[in-house]
LUMKOL-348253 format. One line per field, with one value per residue: residue number from 1; residue in three letters; x, y, z negated of N, C-alpha, C, O in turn. Coordinates in Angstrom, 2 decimals. Each point is the difference from the previous one (the first is absolute). Last residue first. Example, Ala and Ser with C-alpha at 12.3 -4.5 7.8 and 13.67 -1.06 7.14 Angstrom:
nr <- c(2 | 1)
rest <- c(SER | ALA)
n_east <- c(12.85 | -0.22)
n_north <- c(-2.25 | -6.83)
n_up <- c(-7.08 | 0.24)
ca_east <- c(0.82 | -0.89)
ca_north <- c(1.19 | 1.19)
ca_up <- c(-0.06 | 0.00)
c_east <- c(-0.77 | 0.90)
c_north <- c(1.09 | 1.20)
c_up <- c(-0.73 | 0.00)
o_east <- c(0.51 | 1.04)
o_north <- c(1.11 | -0.02)
o_up <- c(-0.17 | -0.66)
***
This chain:
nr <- c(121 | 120 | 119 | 118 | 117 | 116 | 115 | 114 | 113 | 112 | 111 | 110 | 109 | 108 | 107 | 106 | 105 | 104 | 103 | 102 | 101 | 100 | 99 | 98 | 97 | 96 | 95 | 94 | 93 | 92 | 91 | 90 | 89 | 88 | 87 | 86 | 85 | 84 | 83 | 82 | 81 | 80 | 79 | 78 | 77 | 76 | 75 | 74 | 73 | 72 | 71 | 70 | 69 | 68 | 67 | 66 | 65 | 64 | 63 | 62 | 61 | 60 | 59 | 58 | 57 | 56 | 55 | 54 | 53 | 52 | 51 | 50 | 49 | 48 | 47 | 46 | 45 | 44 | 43 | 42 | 41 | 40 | 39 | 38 | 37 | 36 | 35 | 34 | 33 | 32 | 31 | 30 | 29 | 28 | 27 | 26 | 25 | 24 | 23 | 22 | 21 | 20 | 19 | 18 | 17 | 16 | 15 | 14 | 13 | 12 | 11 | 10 | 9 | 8 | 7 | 6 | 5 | 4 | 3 | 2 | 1)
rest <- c(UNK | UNK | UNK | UNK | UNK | UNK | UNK | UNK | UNK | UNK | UNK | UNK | UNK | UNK | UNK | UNK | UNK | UNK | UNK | UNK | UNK | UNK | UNK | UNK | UNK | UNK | UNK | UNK | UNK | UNK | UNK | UNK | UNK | UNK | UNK | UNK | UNK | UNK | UNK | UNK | UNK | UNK | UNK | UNK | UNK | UNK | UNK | UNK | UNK | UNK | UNK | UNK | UNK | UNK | UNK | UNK | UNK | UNK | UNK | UNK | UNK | UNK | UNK | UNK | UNK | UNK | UNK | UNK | UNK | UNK | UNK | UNK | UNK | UNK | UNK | UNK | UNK | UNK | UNK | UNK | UNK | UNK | UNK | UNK | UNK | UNK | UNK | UNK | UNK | UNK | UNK | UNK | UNK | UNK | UNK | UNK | UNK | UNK | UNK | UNK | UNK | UNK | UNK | UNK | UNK | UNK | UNK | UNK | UNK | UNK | UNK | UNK | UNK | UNK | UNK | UNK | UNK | UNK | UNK | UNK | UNK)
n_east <- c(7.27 | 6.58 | 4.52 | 6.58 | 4.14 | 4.60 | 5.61 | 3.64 | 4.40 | 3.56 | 4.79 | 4.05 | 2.05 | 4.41 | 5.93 | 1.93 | 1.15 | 5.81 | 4.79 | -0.30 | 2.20 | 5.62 | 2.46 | 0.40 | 4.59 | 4.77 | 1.39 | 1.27 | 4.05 | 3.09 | -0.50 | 2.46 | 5.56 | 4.01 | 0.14 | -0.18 | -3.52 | -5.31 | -0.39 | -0.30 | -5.20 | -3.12 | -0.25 | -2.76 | -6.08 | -1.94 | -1.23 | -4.51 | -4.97 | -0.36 | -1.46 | -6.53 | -4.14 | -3.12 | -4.83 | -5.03 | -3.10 | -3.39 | -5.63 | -5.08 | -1.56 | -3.53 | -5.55 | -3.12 | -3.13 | -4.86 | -4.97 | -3.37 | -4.13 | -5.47 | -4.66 | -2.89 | -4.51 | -4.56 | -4.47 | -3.10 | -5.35 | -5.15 | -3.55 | -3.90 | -4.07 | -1.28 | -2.10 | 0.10 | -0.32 | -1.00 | 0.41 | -1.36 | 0.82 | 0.91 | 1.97 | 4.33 | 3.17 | 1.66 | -3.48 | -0.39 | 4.74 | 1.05 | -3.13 | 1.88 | 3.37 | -1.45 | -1.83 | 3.96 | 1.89 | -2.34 | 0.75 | 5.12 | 0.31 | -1.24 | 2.94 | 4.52 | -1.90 | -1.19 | 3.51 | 2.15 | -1.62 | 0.72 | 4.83 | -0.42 | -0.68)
n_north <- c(40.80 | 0.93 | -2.80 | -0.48 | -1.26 | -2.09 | -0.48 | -2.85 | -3.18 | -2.66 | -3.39 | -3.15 | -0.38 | 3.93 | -1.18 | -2.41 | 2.52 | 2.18 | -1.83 | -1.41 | 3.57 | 0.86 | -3.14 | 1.19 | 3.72 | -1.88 | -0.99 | 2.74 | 1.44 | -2.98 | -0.14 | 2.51 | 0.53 | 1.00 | 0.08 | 0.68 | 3.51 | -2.31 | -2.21 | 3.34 | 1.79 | -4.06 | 0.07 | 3.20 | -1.41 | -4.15 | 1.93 | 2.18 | -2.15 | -1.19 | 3.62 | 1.61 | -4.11 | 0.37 | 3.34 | -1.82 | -3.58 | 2.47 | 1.74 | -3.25 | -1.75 | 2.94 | 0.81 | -4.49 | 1.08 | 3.08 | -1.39 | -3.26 | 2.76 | 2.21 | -2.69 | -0.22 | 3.70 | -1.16 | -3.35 | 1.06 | 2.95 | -2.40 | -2.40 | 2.94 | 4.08 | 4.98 | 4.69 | 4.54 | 4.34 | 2.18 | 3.79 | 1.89 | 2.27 | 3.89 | 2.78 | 4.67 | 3.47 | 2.95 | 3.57 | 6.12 | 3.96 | 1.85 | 4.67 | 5.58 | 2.05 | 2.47 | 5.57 | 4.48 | 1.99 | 4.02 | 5.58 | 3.13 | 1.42 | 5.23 | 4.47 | 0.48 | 3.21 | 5.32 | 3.94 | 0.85 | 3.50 | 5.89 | 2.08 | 2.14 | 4.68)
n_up <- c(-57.93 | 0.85 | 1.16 | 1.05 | 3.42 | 1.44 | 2.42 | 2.75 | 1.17 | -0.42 | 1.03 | 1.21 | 5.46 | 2.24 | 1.24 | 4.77 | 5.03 | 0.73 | 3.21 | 5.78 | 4.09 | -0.02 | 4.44 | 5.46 | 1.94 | 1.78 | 4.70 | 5.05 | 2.29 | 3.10 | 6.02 | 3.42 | -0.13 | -1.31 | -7.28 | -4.58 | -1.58 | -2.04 | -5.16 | -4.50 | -2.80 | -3.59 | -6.11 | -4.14 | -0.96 | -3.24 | -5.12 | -1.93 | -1.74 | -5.07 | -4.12 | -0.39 | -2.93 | -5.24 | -1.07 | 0.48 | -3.03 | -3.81 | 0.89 | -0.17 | -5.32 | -1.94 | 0.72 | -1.24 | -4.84 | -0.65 | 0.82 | -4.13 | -3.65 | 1.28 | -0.77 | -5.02 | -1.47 | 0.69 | -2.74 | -4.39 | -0.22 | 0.41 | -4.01 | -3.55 | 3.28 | 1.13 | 3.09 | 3.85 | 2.91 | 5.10 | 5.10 | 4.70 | 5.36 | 4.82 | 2.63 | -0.39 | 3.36 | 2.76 | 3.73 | -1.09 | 1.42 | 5.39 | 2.16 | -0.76 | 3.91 | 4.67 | 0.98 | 0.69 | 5.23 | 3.91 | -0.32 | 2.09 | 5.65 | 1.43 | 0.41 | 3.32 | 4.18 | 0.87 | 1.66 | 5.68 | 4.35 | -0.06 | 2.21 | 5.78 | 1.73)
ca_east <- c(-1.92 | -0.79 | -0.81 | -1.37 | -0.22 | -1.01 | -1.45 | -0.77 | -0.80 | -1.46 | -0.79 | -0.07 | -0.87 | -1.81 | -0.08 | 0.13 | -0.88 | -1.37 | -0.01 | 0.01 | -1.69 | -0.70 | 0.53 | -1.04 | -1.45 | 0.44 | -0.12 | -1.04 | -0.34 | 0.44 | -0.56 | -1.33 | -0.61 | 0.17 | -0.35 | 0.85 | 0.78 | -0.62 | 0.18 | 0.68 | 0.76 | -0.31 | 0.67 | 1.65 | 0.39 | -0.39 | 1.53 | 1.13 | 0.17 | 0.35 | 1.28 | 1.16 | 0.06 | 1.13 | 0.63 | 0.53 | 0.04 | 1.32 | 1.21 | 0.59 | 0.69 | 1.07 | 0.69 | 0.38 | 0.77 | 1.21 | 0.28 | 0.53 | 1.56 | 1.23 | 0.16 | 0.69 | 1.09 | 0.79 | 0.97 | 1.37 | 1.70 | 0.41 | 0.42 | 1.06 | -0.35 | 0.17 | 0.97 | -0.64 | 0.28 | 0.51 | -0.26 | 0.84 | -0.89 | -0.15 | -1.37 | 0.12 | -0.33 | 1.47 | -0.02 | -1.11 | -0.09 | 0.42 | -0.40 | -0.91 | 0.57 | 0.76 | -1.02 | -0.33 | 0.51 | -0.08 | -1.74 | 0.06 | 1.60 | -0.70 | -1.00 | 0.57 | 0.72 | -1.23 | -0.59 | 1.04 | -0.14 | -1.59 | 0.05 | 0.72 | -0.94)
ca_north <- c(-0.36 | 0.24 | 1.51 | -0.75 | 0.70 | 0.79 | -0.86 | 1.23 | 0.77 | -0.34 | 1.38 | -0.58 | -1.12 | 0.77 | 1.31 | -1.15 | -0.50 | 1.29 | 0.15 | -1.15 | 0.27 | 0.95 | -0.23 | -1.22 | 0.75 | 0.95 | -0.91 | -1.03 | 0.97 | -0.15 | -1.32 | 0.32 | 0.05 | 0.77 | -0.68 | -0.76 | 1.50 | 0.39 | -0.96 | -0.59 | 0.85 | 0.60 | -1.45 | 0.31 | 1.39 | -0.50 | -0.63 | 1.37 | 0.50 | -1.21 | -0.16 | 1.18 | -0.36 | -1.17 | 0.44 | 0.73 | -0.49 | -0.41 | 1.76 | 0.48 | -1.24 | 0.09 | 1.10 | -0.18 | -1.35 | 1.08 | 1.13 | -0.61 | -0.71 | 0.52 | -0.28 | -1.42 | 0.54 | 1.54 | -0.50 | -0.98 | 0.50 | 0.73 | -0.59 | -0.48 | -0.98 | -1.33 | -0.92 | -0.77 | -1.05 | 0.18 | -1.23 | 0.06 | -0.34 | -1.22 | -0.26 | -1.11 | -0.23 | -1.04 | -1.34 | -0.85 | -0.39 | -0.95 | -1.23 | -0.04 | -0.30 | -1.53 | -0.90 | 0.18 | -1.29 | -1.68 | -0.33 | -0.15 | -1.65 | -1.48 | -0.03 | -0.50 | -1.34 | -0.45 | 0.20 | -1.49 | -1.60 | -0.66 | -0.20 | -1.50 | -1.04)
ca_up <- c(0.23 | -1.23 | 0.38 | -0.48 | -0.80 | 0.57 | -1.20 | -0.60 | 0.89 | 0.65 | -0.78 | -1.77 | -0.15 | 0.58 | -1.41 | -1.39 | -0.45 | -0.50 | -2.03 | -0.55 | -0.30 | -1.11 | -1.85 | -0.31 | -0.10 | -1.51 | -1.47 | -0.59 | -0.81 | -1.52 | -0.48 | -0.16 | 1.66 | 0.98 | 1.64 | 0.62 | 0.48 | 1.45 | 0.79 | 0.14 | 1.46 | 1.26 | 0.71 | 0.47 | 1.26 | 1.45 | -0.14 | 0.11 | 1.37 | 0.55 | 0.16 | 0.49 | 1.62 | -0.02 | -0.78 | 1.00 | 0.39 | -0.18 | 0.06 | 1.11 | 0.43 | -1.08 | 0.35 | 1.31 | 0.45 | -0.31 | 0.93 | 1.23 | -0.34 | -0.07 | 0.88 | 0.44 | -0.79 | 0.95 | 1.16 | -0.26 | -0.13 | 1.55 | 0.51 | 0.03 | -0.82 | 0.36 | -1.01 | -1.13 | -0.40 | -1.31 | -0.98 | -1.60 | -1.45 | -0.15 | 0.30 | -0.37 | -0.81 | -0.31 | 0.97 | -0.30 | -1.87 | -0.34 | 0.23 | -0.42 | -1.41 | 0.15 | -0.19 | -1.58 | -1.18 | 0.33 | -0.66 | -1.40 | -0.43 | 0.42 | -1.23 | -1.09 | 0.40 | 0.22 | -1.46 | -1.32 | 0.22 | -0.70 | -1.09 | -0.30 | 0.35)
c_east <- c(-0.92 | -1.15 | -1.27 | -1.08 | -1.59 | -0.46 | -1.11 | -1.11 | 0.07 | -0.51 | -1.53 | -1.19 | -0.26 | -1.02 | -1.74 | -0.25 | -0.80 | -1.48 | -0.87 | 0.03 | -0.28 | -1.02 | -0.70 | -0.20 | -0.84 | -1.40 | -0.18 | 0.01 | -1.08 | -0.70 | 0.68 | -0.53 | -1.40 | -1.06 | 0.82 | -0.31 | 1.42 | 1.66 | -0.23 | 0.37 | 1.32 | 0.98 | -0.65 | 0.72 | 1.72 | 0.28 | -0.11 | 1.29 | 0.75 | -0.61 | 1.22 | 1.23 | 1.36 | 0.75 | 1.43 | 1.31 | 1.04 | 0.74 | 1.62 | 0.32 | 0.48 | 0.81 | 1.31 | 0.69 | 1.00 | 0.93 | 1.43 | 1.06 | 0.63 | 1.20 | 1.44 | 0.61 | 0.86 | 1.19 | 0.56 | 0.56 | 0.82 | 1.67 | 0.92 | 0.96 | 1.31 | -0.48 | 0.16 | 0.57 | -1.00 | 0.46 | -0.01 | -0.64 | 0.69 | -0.62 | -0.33 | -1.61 | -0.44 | -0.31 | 0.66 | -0.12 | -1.28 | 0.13 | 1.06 | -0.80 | -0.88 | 0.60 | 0.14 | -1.02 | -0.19 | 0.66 | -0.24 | -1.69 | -0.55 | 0.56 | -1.08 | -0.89 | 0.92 | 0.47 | -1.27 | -0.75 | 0.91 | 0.06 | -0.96 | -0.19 | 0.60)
c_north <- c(1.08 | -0.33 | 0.05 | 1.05 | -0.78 | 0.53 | 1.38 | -0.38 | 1.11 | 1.49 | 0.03 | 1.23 | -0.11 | -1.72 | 0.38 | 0.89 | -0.85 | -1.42 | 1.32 | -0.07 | -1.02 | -0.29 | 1.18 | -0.62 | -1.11 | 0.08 | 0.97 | -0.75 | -0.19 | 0.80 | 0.72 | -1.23 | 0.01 | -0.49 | 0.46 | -0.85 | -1.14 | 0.78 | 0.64 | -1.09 | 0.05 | 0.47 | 0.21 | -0.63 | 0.37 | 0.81 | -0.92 | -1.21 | 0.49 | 0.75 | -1.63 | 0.18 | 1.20 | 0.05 | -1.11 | 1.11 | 0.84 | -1.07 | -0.98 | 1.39 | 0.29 | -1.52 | 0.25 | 0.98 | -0.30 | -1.32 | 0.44 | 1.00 | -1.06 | -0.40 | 1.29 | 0.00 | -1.27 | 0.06 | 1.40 | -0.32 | -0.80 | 0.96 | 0.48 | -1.22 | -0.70 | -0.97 | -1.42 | -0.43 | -0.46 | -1.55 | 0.66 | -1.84 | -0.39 | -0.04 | -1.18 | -0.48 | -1.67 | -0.18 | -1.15 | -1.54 | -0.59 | -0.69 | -1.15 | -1.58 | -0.11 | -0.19 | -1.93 | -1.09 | -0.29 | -0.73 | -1.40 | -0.53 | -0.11 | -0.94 | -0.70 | -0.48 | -0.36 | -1.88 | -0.91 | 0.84 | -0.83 | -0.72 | -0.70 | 0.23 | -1.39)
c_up <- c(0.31 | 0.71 | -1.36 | -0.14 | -0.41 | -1.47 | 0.73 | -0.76 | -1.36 | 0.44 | -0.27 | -0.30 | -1.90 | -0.46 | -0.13 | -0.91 | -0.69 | -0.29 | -0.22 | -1.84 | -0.20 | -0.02 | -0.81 | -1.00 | -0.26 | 0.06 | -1.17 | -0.97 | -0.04 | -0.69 | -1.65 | -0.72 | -0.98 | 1.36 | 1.19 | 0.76 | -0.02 | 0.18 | 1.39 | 1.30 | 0.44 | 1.01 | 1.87 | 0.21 | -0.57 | 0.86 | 1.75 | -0.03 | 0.26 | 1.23 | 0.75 | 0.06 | 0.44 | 1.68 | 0.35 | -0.57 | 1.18 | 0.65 | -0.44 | 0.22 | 1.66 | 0.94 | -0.88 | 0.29 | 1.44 | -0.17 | -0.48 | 1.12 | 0.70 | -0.28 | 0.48 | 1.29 | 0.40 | -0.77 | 0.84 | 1.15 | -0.27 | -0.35 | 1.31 | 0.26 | -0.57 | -0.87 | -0.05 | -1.06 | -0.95 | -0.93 | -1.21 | -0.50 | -1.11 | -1.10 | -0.57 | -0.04 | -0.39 | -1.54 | -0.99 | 0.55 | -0.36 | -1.22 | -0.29 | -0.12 | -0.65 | -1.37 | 0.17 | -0.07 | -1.43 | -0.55 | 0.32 | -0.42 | -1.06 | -0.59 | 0.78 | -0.70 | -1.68 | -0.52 | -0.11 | -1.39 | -0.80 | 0.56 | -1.02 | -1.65 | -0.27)
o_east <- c(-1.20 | -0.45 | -0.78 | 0.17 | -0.85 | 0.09 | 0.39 | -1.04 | 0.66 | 0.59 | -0.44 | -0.68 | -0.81 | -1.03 | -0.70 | -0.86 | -1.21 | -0.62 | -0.25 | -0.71 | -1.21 | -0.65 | -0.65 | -1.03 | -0.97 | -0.66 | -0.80 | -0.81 | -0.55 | -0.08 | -1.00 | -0.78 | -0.19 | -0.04 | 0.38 | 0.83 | 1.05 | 0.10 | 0.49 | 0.98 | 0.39 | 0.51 | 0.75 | 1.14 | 0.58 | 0.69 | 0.95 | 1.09 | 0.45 | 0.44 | 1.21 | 0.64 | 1.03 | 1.19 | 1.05 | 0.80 | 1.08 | 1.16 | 1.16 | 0.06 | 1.21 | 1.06 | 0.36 | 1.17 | 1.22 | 1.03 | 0.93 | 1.19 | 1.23 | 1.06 | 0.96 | 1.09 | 0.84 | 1.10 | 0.93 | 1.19 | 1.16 | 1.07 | 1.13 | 1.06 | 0.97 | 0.05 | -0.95 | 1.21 | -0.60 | -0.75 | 0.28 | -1.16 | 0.13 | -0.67 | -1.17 | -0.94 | -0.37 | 0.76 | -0.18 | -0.87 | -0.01 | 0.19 | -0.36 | -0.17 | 0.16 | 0.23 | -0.72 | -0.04 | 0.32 | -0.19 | -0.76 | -0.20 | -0.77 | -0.49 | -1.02 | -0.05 | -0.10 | -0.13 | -0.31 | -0.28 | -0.31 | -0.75 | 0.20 | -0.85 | -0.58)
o_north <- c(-0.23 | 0.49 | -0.94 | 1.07 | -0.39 | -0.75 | 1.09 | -0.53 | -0.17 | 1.05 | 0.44 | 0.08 | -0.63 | 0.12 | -0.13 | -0.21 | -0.20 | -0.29 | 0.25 | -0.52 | -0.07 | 0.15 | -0.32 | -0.47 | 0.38 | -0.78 | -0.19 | 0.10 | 0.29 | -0.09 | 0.32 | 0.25 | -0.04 | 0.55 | 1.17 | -0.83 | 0.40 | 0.22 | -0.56 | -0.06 | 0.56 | -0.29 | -0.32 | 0.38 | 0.88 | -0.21 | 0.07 | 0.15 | -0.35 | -0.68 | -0.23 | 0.75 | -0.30 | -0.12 | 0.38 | 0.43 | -0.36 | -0.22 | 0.23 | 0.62 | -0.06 | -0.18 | 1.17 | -0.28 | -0.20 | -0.04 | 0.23 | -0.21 | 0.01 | 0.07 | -0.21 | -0.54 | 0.47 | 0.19 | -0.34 | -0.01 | 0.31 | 0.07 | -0.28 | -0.19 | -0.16 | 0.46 | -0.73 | -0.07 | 0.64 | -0.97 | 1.16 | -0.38 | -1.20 | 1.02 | -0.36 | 0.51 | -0.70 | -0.64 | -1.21 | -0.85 | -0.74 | -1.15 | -1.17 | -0.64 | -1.00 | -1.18 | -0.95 | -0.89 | -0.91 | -1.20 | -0.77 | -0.42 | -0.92 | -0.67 | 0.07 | -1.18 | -1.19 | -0.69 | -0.50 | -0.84 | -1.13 | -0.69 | -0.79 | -0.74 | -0.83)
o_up <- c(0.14 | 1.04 | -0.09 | -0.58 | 0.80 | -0.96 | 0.43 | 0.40 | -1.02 | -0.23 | 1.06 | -1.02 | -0.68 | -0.67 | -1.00 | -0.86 | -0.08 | -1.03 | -1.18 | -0.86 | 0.20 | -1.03 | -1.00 | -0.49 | -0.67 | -0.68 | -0.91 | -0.92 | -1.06 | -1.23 | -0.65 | -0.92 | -1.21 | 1.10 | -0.04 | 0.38 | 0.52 | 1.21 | 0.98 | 0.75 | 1.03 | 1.08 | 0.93 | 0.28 | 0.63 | 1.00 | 0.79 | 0.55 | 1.09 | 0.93 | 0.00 | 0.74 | 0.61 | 0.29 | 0.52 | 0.83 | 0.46 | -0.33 | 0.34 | 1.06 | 0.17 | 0.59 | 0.13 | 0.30 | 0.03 | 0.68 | 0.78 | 0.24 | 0.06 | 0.63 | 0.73 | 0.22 | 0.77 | 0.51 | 0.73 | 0.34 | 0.24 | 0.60 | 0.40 | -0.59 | 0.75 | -1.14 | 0.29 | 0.23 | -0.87 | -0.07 | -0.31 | -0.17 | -0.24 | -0.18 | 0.13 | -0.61 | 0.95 | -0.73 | 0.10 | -0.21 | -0.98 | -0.40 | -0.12 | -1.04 | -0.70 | -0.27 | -0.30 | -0.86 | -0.75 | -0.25 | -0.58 | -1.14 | -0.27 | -0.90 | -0.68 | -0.33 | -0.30 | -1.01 | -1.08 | -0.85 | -0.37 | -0.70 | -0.92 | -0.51 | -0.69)
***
């Protein structure tokens, strides 16, 4: 008898979830509306195309900006830890720490923002 109650009880589970899968695959089907690209006029591509090459411009220019910045940090961070491991009171090791974040953030001020990706007309 226990046995026909979990045989009962499995092959329920298994129909409820079949049927939950079921509704989930009809639920997660794609309901939005296919665009379809237009074509650009050729003005509209000069300027996208311009506006990429600005984009890849900027983005070259601050890869290397930051590229230049890495090694005037790292050189800051070992005048640091230098300065922090021949400190001996708390005021000196402050200073030290105020000097790195002082030359990080002369290094970081040369770097510009994130060029924004130019969004096709």
């Amino acid at each position: 008898m226990i046995m026909l109650k979990r045989t009962i009880a499995v092959v329920t589970t298994a129909g409820l979830f079949a049927l939950a899968g079921v509704t989930g695959a009809q639920a997660a089907e794609s309901t939005t509306p296919v665009v379809k690209k237009v074509a650009l006029t050729p003005e509209q591509k000069a300027a996208f195309e311009a506006a990429k090459a600005a984009h890849k411009a900027a983005h070259v220019a601050r890869q290397s900006a930051v590229a230049s910045a890495k090694p005037a940090i790292a050189s800051a961070r070992a005048t640091f830890q230098a300065a922090r491991s021949g400190a001996t009171t708390p005021e000196a090791k402050k200073a030290a720490r105020d000097a790195f974040k002082a030359a990080v953030a002369t290094a970081r001020a040369g770097i510009p923002a994130k060029p924004v990706k130019p969004a096709r007309p």
